[in-house]
N, C-alpha and C positions, 0 to 999 in steps of 0.2 A: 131109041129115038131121043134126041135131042129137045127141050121148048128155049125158047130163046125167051127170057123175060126182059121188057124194058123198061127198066126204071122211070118215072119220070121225075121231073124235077120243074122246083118253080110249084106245086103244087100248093092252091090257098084251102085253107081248112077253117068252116064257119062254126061256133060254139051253139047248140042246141038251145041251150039255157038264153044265153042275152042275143045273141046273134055277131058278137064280136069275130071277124075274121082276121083268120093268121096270113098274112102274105111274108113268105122267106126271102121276099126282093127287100123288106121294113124292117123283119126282126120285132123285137116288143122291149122296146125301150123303155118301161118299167121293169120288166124281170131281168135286165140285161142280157139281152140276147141279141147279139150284133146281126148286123144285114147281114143274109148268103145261107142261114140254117135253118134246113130247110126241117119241116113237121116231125115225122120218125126220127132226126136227130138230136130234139130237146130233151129235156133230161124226163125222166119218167115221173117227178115231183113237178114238174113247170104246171102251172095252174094259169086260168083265166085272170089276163088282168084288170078284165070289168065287174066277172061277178065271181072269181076265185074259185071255179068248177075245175077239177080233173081233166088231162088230158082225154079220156076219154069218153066226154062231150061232146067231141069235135069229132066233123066228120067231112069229106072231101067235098069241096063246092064242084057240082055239076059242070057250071061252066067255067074251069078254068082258063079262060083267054084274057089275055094281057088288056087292064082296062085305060 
């Protein structure tokens, strides 16, 4: 049997710690990181650029619909 998984994309990821969100339509133009890349493809070191927490801090915003 087959599962078909669907990636999504476009997905915003909000920082536990300060509440800063990642939107990959902005990128974070402190750590250079241009518009289009999206969460799972920042580099394993990218840190918060509010309160400089760990990737894994962040965690997928519930409602991700286009604001």
């Amino acid at each position: 049997m087959k599962v078909a998984v669907k990636k999504q994309s476009n997905l915003k990821y909000r920082c536990r710690v300060c509440g800063y969100i990642y939107d990959p339509e902005k990128g974070d133009e402190i750590n250079n990181i241009s518009p289009g890349i999206e969460f799972i493809d920042l580099p394993d070191k990218w840190r918060c650029p509010v309160c400089n927490y760990s990737k894994k801090e962040f965690r997928v915003l519930k409602n991700n619909n286009p604001a």
